[in-house]
C-alpha positions in Angstrom: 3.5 0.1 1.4 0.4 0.5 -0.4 -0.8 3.6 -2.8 -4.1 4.4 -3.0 -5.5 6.7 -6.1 -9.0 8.1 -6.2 -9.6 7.4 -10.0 -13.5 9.9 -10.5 -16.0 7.7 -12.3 -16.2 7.7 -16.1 -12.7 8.0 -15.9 -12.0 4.4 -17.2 -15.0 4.2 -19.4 -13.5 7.4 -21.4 -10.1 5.5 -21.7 -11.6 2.1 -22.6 -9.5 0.6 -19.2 -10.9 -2.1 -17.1 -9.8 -1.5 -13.3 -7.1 -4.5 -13.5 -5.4 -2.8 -16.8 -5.9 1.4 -15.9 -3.8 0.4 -12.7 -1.5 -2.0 -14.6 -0.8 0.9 -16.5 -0.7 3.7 -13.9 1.8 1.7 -11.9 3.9 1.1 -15.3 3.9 4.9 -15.6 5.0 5.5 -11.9 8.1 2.9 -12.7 8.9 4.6 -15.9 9.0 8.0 -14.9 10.9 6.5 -11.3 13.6 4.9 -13.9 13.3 8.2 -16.2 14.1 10.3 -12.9 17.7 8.1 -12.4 15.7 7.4 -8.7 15.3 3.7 -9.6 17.4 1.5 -11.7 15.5 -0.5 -14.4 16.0 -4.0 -12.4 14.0 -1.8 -9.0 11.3 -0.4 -11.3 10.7 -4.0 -13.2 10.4 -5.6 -9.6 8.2 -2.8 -7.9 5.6 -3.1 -10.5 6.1 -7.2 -10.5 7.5 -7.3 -14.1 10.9 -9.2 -15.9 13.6 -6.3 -16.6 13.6 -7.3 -19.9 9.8 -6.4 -19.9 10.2 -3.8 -18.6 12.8 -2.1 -20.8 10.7 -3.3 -23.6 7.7 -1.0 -22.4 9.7 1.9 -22.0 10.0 2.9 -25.5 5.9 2.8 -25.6 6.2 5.4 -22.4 8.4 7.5 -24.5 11.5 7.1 -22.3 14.7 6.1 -23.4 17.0 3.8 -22.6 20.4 5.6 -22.1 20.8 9.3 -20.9 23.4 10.7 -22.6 24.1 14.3 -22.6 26.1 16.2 -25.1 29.7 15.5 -23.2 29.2 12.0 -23.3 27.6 11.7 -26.7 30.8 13.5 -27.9 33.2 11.6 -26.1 31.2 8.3 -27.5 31.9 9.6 -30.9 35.2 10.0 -30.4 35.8 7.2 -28.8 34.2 5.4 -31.9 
């Protein structure tokens, strides 16, 4: 399957992205957000966008998402467990 995105013009110049590196990043994004949403597991995202897991886990702290979801049940019971 192929996506297609109609990226205006001036778009790239006013991020300072060549073609090759605004869609490296754009499909980065998608993977992130994919893994974020619990949709795709971080080995599924790495290998949709062609990347090593360890890569990609690497990249996700410079998308702003983290590693582990914890919410506060399980952060508690890791405490306790401790």
């Amino acid at each position: 399957m192929q996506i297609i995105v109609d990226v205006p013009n001036g778009y790239l110049d006013a991020l300072h992205r060549s073609p090759g590196d605004f869609a490296q990043e754009a499909k980065l994004a998608m993977a992130a957000k994919l893994f974020e949403m619990k949709r795709l597991s971080s080995g599924m995202a790495a290998r949709l966008i062609g990347m090593e897991r360890v890569a990609f886990l690497a990249e996700l702290q410079r998308q702003g998402v983290p590693l582990m979801h914890l919410d506060a049940d399980d952060l508690a019971q890791d405490v306790a467990n401790a």
